[in-house]
Structures are given as C-alpha cells and as structure tokens.
N, C-alpha and C positions, 0 to 999 in steps of 0.2 A: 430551536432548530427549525431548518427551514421546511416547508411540506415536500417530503420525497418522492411524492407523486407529482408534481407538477418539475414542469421542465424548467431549467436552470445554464448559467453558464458556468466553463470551467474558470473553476480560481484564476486572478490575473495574478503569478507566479510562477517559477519555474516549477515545468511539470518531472515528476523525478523519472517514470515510468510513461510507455507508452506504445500498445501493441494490440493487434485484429485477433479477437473470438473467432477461432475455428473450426466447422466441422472436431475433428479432433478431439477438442475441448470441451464435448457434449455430456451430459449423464442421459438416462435411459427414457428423458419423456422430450428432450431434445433440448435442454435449455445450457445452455454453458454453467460444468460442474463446479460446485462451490470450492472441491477443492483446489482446485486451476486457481480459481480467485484469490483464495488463499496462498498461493504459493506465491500468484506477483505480488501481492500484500509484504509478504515476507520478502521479496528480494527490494522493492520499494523501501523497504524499511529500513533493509539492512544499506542499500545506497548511501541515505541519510544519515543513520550510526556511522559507517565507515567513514563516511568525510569528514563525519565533526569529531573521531575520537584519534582520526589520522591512523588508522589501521584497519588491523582485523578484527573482526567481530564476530560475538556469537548469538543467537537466537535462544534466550530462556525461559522467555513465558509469552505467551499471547493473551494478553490481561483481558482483554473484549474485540467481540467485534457483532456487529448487526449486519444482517440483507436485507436491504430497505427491498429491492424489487430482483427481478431477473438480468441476466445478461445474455443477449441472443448472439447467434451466429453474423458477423458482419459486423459487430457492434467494435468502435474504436476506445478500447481501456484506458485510463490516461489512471495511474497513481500520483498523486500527489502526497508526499510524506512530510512534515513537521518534527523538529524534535523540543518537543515537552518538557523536558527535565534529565539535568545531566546530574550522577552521583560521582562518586570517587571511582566508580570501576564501571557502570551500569549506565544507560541511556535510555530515557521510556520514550519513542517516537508515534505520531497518532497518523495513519493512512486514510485518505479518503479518498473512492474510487468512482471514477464518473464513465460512464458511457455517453460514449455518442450514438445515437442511432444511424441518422442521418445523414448520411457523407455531404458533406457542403454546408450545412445548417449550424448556426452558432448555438444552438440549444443542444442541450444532453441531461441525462439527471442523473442525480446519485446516489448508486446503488448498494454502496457498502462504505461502511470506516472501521476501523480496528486501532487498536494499542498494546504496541505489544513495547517489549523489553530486551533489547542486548545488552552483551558484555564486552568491553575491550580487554583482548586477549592476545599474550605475546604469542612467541615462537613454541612456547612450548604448551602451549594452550592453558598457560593460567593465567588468571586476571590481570588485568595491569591499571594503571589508574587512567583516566581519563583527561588529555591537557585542556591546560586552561584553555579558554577560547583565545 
C-alpha cells in the first residue's frame, strides 16, 4: 500500500463520487465528521452495485474501512468505487476516498477506503440474482 501521508494523484478512472467538505460537515474539534465520510462511502458504493446489478440495491454490511488522515473544510472528495466480487444475489464493492486540498494542484492524498457489501433487490425488497455481466 502506498504511504498515505505523502501526497498522490487521483486514480486515472472514472471518479464514481465527487463533492466540497463543508462547514456543515464538521464534528466538534472542526475536522469533517467521519460519519459524513461514511455516508458518501456508502452512496459511492451503492452507485457501482446499482449499475453492475442493473437495479436496486441494498447496503448489508460494511466489512472495513480505515481513516488514513483527516478531511478539512474546502477539501474536494472524489470516491472512487470498484466492484470486487459479484455472487448470485450480493456484490462486495472496495471505496477509496481522496481529498484534494489544493484547489488547482494535481496532488491530493488518501484518506479513507472501505468494503462494504450490497444486495440486488426486487420490488418487493427481496433478493434477486445478480445478471451476468
């Protein structure tokens, strides 16, 4: 893995997620709240389930996820999501989340990844299989 202290560029692929730390978005000693991170993590994620299982999806586990550093105020979030492993019903996709600092600067570093797990799910919210690719 690469040192997540030293600055890096974003992945050349398309970014799935993409959005400004805001005031807003603080916890209580002023750093952008981990859960906020977690939540684009999860809509990131769910992006990528939902297009490769051509539907709806659900969110059933968050199998890991690490904060390598903080996220400030002004900082530009970019998710980018992968999907890992497709089963009959379930999709495990891995999120890795980069900030920019620097508005203009092709350096940013990265600050979080996670793996979490959906489900493709019909209309009436049970499982359904996942099509072939």
């Amino acid at each position: 893995m690469a040192d997540v202290y030293q600055p890096t560029h974003l992945p050349d692929r398309e970014v799935t997620t993409r959005l400004m730390a805001t005031p807003n978005d603080t916890n209580v000693a002023g750093d952008i709240f981990g859960g906020w991170i977690m939540s684009q993590i999860d809509i990131a994620g769910a992006v990528a389930a939902h297009k490769r299982a051509r539907g709806r999806v659900v969110t059933v586990a968050v199998n890991s996820i690490q904060f390598h550093q903080p996220v400030f105020v002004g900082d530009m979030v970019s998710c980018y999501a992968e999907i890992e492993k497709v089963g009959r019903t379930s999709l495990t996709v891995t999120v890795a989340v980069y900030a920019e600092r620097e508005r203009g600067s092709a350096e940013c570093f990265k600050v979080t990844q996670a793996t979490l797990t959906y489900v493709a799910v019909d209309d009436s919210r049970q499982p359904r299989p996942v099509p072939a690719s």
